[in-house]
Structures are given as C-alpha cells and as structure tokens.
N, C-alpha and C positions, 0 to 999 in steps of 0.2 A: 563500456559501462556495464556493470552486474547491479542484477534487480533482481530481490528475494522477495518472492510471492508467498505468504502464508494466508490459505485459503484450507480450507478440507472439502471443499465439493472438486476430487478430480475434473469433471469438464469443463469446470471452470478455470482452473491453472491448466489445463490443457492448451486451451482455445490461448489463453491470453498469451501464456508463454512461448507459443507457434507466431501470436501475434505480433511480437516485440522481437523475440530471435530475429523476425524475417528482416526487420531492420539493417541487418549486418554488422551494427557495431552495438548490439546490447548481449550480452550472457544472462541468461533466468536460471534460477534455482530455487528449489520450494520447499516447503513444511506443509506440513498438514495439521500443525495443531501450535499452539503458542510455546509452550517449552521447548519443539522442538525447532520452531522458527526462533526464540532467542538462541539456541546451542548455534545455528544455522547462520544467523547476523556475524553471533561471537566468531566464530572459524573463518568467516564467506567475507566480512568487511565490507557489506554491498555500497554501491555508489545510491540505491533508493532502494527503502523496502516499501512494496505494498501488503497492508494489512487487514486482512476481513474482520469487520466489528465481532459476527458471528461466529469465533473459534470455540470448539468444542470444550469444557473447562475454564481455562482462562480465559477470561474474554479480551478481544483485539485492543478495546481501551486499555486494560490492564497490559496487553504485551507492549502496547505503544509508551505506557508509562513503563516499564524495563527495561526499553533499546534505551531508550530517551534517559535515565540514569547509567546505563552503562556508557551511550554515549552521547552527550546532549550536543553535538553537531549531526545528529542521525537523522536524515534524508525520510520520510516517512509520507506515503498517501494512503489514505484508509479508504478502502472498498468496501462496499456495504449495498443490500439489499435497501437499505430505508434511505429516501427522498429526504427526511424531515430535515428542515435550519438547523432545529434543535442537534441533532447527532453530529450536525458538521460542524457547527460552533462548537462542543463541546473537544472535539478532534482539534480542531484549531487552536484549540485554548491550549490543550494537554503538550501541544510542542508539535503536531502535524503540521507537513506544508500541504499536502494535497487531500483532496475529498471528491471520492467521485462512485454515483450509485452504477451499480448494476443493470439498471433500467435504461441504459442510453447507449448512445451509439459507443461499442469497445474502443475504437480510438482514439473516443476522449481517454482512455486510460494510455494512451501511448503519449496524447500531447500534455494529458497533466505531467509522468516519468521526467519527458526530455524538459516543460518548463520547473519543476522542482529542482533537476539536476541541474541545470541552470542559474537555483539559484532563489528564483521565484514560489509562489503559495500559489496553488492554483483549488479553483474550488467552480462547480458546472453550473453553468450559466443562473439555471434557475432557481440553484441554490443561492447561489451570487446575492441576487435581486433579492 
C-alpha cells in the first residue's frame, strides 16, 4: 500500500512515516505543502493520503477539495492538531474517510490508513461520541 503524508512540520512525517514503513507492506511518500502534495497524489496514485488541515498556503481542506475533484474515489484522513467535532465533520463532509488529531496515541494513525484502505471512515474515538 502507498500512503502520501502532506504535512510541513518535518518531525512529524518523520516519526509517522518510520511509523507505517515499519509495517512491511505500506510505502510513504511526502509533501510539505498542498500544491506540492497535489503534484505528489497526481504522479504517486497513493492507496490513502493523509492530509494536515494546517498547510502552509493552501489549506489541507482546500487540498482535500483538489484530490477529491481530481479523483473522487481518493482515499483521504486529515491529520490535524484540533480535537474539535466541528473540523472533523467538516472533513467528513468535504469527501474524507478519516479524521485523526495529533494529540493521541500515533497508532491510531496507522489503524485509521489500514481501516480507510479497507474501505471504512474512521474518525477517534472521542471525536466519534
């Protein structure tokens, strides 16, 4: 499976894409800013993107509204610093399957990838409720 991280804080796509490689059957490949994670989608054809709300410029909503018209079968989890229902519903709404903060255990960013790529919406627990 490949999974294209667009985040711009290095130790953040760092850490996660050490995280997900170690899996053995996922490839990560990254952006650091929305145009260059669409150019990145377009070339790379990933099986899921994850997208940081916070991109420098474009904002991640907006890049999520580009994959999703270039390709509205596009596999999509927004990563984000913010808790709130509100940012996740709205991600939801926009055509995302996944929604998962920054604030919680990284794994969940691995079980949201493998249930999105599956198939599934996955969104963290207490956003959920």
């Amino acid at each position: 499976m490949r999974v294209l991280i667009v985040d711009d804080h290095p130790i953040i796509v760092s850490g996660c894409a050490a995280m997900l490689a170690s899996e053995g059957d996922i490839d990560v490949v990254d952006a650091r800013d929305a145009e260059t994670g669409l150019a990145a989608f377009v070339a790379q054809k990933p099986d899921i993107t994850v997208v940081d709300i916070g991109l420098p410029g474009v904002s991640g909503f907006e890049l999520t509204r580009r994959i999703l018209e270039a390709d509205p079968q596009a596999r999509i989890v927004v990563f984000s610093m913010n808790d709130d229902p509100i940012f996740a519903a709205r991600a939801i709404q926009m055509g995302a399957k996944g929604y998962v903060t920054k604030n919680d255990d990284p794994y969940l960013l691995l079980t949201a990838v493998r249930e999105v790529a599956s198939g599934g919406v996955f969104l963290m627990p207490k956003i959920a409720n």
